[in-house]
Steps between C-alpha positions, in 0.01 A plus 500: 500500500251725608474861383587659829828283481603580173463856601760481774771258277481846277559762681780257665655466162450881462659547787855311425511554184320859347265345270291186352432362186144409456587162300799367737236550810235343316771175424610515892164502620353290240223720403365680182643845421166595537454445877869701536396774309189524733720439842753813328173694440370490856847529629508831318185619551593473900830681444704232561725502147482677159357318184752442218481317114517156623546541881535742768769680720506576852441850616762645743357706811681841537600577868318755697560641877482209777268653683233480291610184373403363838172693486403380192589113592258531789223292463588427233305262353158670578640765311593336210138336452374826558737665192399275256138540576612847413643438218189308397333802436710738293481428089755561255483918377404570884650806651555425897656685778657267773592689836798383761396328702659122509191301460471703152818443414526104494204555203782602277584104448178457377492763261799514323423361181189701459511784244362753758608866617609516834514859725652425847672722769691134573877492435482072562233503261685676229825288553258188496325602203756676317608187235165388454186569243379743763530876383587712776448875641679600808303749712767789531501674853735490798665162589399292884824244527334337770191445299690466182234741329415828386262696696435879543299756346688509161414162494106530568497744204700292276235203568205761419642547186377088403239305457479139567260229453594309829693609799650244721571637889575346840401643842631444846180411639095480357206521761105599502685880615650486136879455364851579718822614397849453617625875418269761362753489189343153428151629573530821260681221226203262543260752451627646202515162314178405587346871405666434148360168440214345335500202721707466833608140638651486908760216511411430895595166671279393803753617757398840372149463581336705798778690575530863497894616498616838547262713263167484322528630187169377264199290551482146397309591222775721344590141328289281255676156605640348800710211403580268817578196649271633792171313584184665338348523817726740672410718157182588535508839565721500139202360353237763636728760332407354195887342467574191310665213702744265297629246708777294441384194680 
């Protein structure tokens, strides 16, 4: 039984019944508890369950608002290869901000058995995060129910009172005329994050690329990273900014 397999027959198990036992999976799959505790390793290093002595247990998603439950499930799988190339590059001790937007949001299965620091404006990403290793600091301000977030000038001055070492953001749209926001309450968020940051990642799948949206609030270069499913070639003018292009392909 191949890895991949195995993998799948877990979280299935995890699924019905709560929690494995590393010994009774490696007698069902006839295995070494070696190769389980590897499988449970990766498992929880993607989010997917929470290490135990001897096994694992499943983690429970909290609800959040429908509507950006459907937002978030869009395209989704692009997304999701794009998180965990984010996740990829924050260490244990880091100190990250992580804005609203939904792209951002589906890191937080990634990351939640990292002993990090997280500041977000995102009410899904503290009820995501809230039972995990993940410390958390809400960004206080006035509360958006239709972008389940905190925005507002309370906010911006809350965020200039931190310092992070990475700042994860999303956009509405990235072209060669620089980055667009849905609501200049995103664009004043984004900003502020980035400002505070020693190192600032965009989270931007390739539907996102060459379009500009409603406002342009920063040049491309206001980011260090662009982390994408997007071809390299239609990121060229990211490139003569002096941004670095990590592709998930």
């Amino acid at each position: 039984m191949n890895s991949q397999l195995r993998k799948q027959k877990i979280l299935a198990q995890l699924a019905a019944a709560g929690e494995v036992d590393t010994k009774m999976l490696a007698q069902e799959f006839n295995t070494s508890e070696i190769t389980i505790r590897r499988d449970l390793h990766q498992l929880a290093d993607d989010g997917m369950l929470c290490r135990t002595h001897g096994g694992a247990i499943k983690i429970t998603p909290l609800e959040m608002p429908h509507n950006f439950s459907n937002k978030a499930a869009v395209n989704q799988v692009a997304k999701d290869n794009i998180c965990r190339k984010a996740a990829a590059q924050i260490k244990e001790g880091d100190i990250i901000f992580m804005d609203c937007g939904s792209t951002v949001f589906r890191m937080c299965q990634f990351i939640k058995n990292k002993r990090i620091k997280v500041i977000t404006n995102s009410i899904p990403v503290l009820y995501e995060l809230q039972n995990s290793q993940v410390s958390l600091n809400i960004i206080g301000g006035e509360f958006d129910s239709e972008r389940q977030a905190i925005h507002g000038k309370m906010a911006e001055e809350h965020i200039r009172s931190y310092h992070a070492t990475k700042a994860f953001i999303g956009v509405d749209g990235i072209s060669s005329h620089g980055l667009f926001a849905h609501s200049e309450k995103e664009a004043a968020i984004a900003l502020a994050l980035a400002t505070q940051s020693d190192y600032t990642y965009l989270l931007c799948d390739a539907g996102k690329i060459g379009k500009a949206s409603y406002m342009k609030f920063a040049d491309v270069d206001l980011v260090n990273a662009i982390i994408t499913n997007a071809d390299k070639e239609e990121l060229k003018f990211c490139k003569k900014k002096g941004v670095k292009i990590i592709s998930t392909e």
